[in-house]
C-alpha positions in Angstrom: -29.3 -145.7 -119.0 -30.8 -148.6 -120.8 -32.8 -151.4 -120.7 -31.4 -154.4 -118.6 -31.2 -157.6 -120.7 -33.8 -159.5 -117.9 -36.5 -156.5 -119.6 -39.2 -158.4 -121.5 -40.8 -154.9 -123.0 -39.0 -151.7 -124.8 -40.0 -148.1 -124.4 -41.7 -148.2 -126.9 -44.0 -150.3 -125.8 -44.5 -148.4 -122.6 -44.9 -145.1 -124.6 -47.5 -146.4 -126.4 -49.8 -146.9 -123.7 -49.1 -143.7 -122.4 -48.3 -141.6 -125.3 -51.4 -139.2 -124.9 -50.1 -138.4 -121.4 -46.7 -137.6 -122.6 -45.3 -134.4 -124.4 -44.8 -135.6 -127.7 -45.9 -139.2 -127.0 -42.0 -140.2 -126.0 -40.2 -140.3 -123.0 -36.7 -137.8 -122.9 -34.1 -136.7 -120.7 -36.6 -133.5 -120.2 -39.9 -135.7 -119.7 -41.7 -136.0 -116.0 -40.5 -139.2 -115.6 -37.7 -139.0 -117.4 -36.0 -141.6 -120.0 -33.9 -143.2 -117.3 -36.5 -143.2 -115.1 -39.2 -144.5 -117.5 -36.5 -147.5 -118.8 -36.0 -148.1 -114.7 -39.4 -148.7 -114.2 -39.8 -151.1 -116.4 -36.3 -153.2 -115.0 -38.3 -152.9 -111.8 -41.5 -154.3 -113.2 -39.3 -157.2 -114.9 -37.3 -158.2 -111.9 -41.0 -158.2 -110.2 -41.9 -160.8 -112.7 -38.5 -162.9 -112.7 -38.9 -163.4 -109.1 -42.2 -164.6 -109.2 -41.1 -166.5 -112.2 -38.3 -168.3 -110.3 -39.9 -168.9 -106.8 -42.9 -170.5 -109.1 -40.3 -173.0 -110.7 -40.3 -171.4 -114.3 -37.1 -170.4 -116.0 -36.7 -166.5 -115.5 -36.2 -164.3 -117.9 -38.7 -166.5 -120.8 -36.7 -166.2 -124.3 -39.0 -165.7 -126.8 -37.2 -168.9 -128.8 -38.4 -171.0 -126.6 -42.0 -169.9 -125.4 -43.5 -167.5 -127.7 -46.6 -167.0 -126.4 -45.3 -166.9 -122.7 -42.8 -164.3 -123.3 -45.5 -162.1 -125.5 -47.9 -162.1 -122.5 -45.1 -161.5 -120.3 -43.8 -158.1 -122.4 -47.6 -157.4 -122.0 -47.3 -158.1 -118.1 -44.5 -155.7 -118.0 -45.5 -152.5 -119.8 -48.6 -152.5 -117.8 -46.6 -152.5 -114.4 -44.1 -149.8 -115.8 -47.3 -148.0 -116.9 -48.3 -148.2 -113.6 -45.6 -147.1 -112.2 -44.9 -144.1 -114.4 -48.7 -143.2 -114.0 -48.3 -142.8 -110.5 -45.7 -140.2 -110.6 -48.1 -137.9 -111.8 -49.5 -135.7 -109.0 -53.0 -136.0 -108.9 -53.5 -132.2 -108.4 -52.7 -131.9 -112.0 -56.7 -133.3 -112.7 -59.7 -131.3 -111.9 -61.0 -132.0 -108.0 -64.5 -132.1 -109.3 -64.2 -134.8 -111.8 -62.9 -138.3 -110.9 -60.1 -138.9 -111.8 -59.5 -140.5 -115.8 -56.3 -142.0 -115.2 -57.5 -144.1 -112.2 -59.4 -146.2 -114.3 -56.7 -147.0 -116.7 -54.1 -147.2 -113.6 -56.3 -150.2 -112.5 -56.6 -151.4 -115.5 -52.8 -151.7 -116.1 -52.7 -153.1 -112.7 -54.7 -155.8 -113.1 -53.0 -157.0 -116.7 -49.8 -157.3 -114.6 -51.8 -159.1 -111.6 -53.7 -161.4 -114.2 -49.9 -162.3 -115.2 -48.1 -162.8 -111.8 -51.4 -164.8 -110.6 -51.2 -167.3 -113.5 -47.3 -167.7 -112.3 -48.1 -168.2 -109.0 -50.7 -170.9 -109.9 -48.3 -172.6 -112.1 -50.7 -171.9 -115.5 -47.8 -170.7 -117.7 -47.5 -172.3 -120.3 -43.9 -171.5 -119.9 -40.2 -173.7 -119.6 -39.7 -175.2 -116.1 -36.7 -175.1 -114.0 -34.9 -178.3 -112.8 -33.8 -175.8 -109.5 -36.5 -177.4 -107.2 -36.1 -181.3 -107.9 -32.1 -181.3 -108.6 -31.2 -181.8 -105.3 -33.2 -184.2 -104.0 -31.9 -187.7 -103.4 -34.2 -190.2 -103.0 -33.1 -193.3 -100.9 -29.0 -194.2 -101.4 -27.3 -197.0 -104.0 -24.3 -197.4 -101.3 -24.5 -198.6 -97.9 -23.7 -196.1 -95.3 -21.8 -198.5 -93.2 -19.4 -199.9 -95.5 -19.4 -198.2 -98.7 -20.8 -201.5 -100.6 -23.5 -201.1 -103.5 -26.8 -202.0 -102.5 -29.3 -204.0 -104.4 -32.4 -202.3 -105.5 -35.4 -202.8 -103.6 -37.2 -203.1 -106.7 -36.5 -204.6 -110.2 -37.7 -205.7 -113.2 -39.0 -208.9 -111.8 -40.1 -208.2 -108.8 -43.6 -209.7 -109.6 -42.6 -212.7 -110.8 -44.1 -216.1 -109.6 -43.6 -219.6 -110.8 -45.8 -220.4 -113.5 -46.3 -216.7 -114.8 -46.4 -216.0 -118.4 -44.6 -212.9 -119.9 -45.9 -210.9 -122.5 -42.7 -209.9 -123.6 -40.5 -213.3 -122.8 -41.0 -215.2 -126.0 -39.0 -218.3 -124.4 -42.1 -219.4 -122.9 
C-alpha cells in the first residue's frame, strides 16, 4: 500500500517520532503495526483533517504552493495523529504495572499537536486558501421579474444619493 495523494506527511516523518519504539527505527511488512498499517493511519489522520478543512470553508488537501506555512503545520498535524494512532496499538501490558506509563505522556502530547491544528480550523485561524463552496450558491435578490421575464432596474445605483444642487467630487462638469 501507499500513501494516498490527500496525505500531507510521509513515513518518514511518522518514524521519526516513533523511531525509538520501533525495531530498527522503520516501519516493515514484519513491524507491529505494519507498513500498510502505519501508511493507513496516517490516510486516516489526513481525511480527519480534510474534513474539518472542508466543513470549516478552507480548500482541502492545502498544496504547499499555495500556503506554505499552512500545509507545514498541517504535515505536523498529521504525524502527530498517526503517531497517535500507531501508539495506541501497542498493548499496554508490554510497560511495567508499577511505573506509569512513558508513552502516555507523549500519546497526549501528539494528541494535543493534532487538536491544536483541528481547533485553529474550526475557529477559522488558518492562515490557509478559502473555498468559494459556501457563498457560490447563494443568490441574492433577482435581475428578472418573476412574472414576466423582463429585467428589473436596480434598487440601487450610482446616483442614488443625488439631490439638486449637490457637488461631485469626481464630476468635473460642475
Amino acid at each position: 500500500m501507499a500513501l494516498d495523494a490527500n496525505s500531507y506527511c510521509a513515513i518518514t516523518d511518522l518514524e521519526r517520532r516513533i523511531s525509538d519504539l520501533l525495531v530498527g527505527a522503520v516501519f516493515t511488512t514484519t513491524t507491529r503495526p505494519t507498513l500498510a498499517q502505519a501508511e493507513q493511519m496516517i490516510d486516516d489522520t489526513a481525511a480527519e483533517i480534510n474534513a474539518s478543512l472542508e466543513s470549516s470553508g478552507y480548500v482541502a488537501k492545502i498544496v504547499v504552493g499555495d500556503d506554505a506555512f499552512a500545509f507545514a503545520t498541517a504535515k505536523t498535524a498529521n504525524s502527530a495523529g498517526a503517531a497517535v494512532k500507531v501508539m495506541n496499538t501497542f498493548p499496554s501490558e508490554a510497560w511495567d504495572p508499577e511505573a506509569p506509563e512513558p508513552t502516555r505522556n507523549r500519546i497526549s502530547g501528539f494528541a494535543s499537536e493534532l487538536k491544536k491544528f483541528l481547533d485553529r480550523v474550526e475557529a477559522g485561524k488558518l492562515k490557509s486558501t478559502r473555498t468559494t463552496k459556501v457563498t457560490a450558491n447563494f443568490i441574492v435578490g433577482s435581475a428578472r421579474d418573476r412574472e414576466t421575464g423582463d429585467l428589473k432596474n436596480p434598487l440601487f445605483d450610482r446616483n442614488m444619493d443625488g439631490y439638486p444642487g449637490r457637488l461631485s467630487l469626481t464630476d468635473s462638469s460642475q
